[in-house]
C-alpha positions as CSV (number, residue, x, y, z in Angstrom):
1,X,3.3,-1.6,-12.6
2,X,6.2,-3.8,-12.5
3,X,7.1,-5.6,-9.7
4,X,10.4,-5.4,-9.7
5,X,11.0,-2.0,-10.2
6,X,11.3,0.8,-7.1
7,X,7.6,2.6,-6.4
8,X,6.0,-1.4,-6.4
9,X,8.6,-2.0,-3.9
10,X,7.0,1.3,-1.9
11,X,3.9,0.0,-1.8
12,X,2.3,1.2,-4.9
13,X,0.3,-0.6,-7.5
14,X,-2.0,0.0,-10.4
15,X,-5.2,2.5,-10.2
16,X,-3.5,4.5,-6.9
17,X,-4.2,7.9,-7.3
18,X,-1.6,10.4,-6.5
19,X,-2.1,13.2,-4.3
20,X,1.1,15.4,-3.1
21,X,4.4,15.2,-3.8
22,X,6.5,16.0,-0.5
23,X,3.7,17.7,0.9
24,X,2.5,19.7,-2.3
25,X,-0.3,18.9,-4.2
26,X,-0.3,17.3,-7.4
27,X,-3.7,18.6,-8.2
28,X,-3.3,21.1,-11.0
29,X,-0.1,20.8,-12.1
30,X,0.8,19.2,-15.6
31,X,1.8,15.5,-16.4
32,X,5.0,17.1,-18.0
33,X,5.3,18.5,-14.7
34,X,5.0,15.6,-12.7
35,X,7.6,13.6,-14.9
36,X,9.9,16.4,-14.3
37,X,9.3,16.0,-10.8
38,X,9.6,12.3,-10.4
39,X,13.6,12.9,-12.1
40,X,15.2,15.7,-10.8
41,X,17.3,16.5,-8.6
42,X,19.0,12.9,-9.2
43,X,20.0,10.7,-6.5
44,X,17.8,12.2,-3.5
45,X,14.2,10.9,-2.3
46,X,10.9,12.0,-2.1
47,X,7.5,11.3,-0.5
48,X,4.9,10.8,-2.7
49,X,0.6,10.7,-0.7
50,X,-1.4,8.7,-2.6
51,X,-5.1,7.4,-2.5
52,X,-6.2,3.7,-2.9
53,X,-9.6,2.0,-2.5
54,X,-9.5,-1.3,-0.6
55,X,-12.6,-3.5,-1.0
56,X,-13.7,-5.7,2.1
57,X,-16.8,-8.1,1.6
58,X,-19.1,-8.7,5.1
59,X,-20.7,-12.2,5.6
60,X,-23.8,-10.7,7.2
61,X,-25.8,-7.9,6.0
62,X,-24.7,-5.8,9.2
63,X,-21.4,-6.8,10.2
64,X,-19.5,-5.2,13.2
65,X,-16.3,-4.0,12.9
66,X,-14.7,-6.0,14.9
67,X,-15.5,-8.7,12.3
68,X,-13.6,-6.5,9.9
69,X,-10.9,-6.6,11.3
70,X,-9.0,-3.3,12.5
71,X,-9.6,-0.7,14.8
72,X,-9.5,3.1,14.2
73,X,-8.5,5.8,16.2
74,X,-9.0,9.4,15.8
75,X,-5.6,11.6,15.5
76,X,-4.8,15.2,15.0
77,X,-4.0,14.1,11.1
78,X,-7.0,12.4,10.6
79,X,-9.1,9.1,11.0
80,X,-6.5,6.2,11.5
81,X,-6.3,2.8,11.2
82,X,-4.6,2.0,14.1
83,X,-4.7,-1.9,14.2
84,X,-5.5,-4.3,11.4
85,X,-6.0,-7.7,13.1
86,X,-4.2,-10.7,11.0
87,X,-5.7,-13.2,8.8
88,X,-8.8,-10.8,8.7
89,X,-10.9,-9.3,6.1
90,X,-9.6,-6.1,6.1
91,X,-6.0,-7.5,6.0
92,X,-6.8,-9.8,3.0
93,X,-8.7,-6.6,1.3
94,X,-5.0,-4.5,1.5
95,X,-5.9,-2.6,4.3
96,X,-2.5,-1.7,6.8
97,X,-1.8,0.1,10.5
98,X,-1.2,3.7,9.9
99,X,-3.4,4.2,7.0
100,X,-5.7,7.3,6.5
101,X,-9.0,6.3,6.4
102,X,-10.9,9.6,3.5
103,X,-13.9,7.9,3.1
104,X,-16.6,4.6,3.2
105,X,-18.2,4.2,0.5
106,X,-17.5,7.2,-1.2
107,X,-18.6,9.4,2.3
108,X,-16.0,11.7,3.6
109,X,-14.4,10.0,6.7
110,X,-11.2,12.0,7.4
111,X,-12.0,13.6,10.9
112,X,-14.8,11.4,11.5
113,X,-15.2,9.9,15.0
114,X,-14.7,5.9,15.0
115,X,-18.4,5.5,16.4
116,X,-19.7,7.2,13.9
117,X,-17.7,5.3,11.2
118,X,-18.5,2.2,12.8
119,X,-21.6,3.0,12.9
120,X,-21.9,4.0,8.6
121,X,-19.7,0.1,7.9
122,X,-22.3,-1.5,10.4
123,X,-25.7,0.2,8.5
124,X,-24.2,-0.5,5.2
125,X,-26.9,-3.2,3.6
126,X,-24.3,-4.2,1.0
127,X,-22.2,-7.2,1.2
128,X,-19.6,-5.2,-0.2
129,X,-17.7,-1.8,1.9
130,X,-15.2,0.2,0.0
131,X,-13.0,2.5,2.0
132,X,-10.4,4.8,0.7
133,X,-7.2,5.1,2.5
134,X,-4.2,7.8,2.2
135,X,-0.8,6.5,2.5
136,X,3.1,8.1,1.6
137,X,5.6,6.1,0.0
138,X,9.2,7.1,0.1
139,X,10.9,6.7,-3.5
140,X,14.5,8.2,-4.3
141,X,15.0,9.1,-8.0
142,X,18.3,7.8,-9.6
């Protein structure tokens, strides 16, 4: 991706996965499809979900949260990360306020209470925790 161009300036970057494209899924459809997508109709915006994988490393074999770095919060949408605290790990690994927590680790973590997910990070005997957010960029075609 180029960093001066329009979707680095949304917040995406290489290896993202897309999802939805103004709430519809991207899943099946073609890459023609998409392309067409991305173009037309000229001049208006779009919201385009995608998935990243953020990569935090813990000092100690079982690390709080709270050493971490953000708070999450359980809302009607989903698991969310409601604070990410600065100059911490999970700021330095990517991580931002708002985001969708899917999964640690590979494990499915959408509408999974915080003490339970606290509780997965915590037990986790690597030094290394990968959680997969969902975010939504806005992008307007020209």
């Amino acid at each position: 991706m180029d960093p001066g161009k329009d979707a680095w300036a949304a917040g995406l970057r290489k290896n993202d996965r897309l999802v939805a494209m103004d709430g519809q899924s991207l899943r099946y459809l073609s890459v023609e499809l998409i392309q067409k997508s991305f173009l037309s109709p000229r001049y208006s915006g779009f919201g385009l979900e995608f998935e990243r994988d953020i990569f935090l490393h813990k000092e100690a074999k079982a690390s709080p949260l709270s050493h971490l770095g953000f708070d999450l919060k359980l809302e009607y949408q989903g698991l969310t990360v409601e604070k990410v605290k600065s100059q911490g790990f999970a700021e330095r690994g990517g991580l931002k306020d708002r985001d969708f927590l899917v999964a640690v680790n590979g494990d499915s973590t959408r509408y999974t209470p915080p003490a339970d997910v606290k509780k997965l990070i915590e037990k986790n005997s690597d030094d290394r925790i990968v959680l997969t957010v969902h975010r939504t960029a806005l992008l307007t075609r020209k």
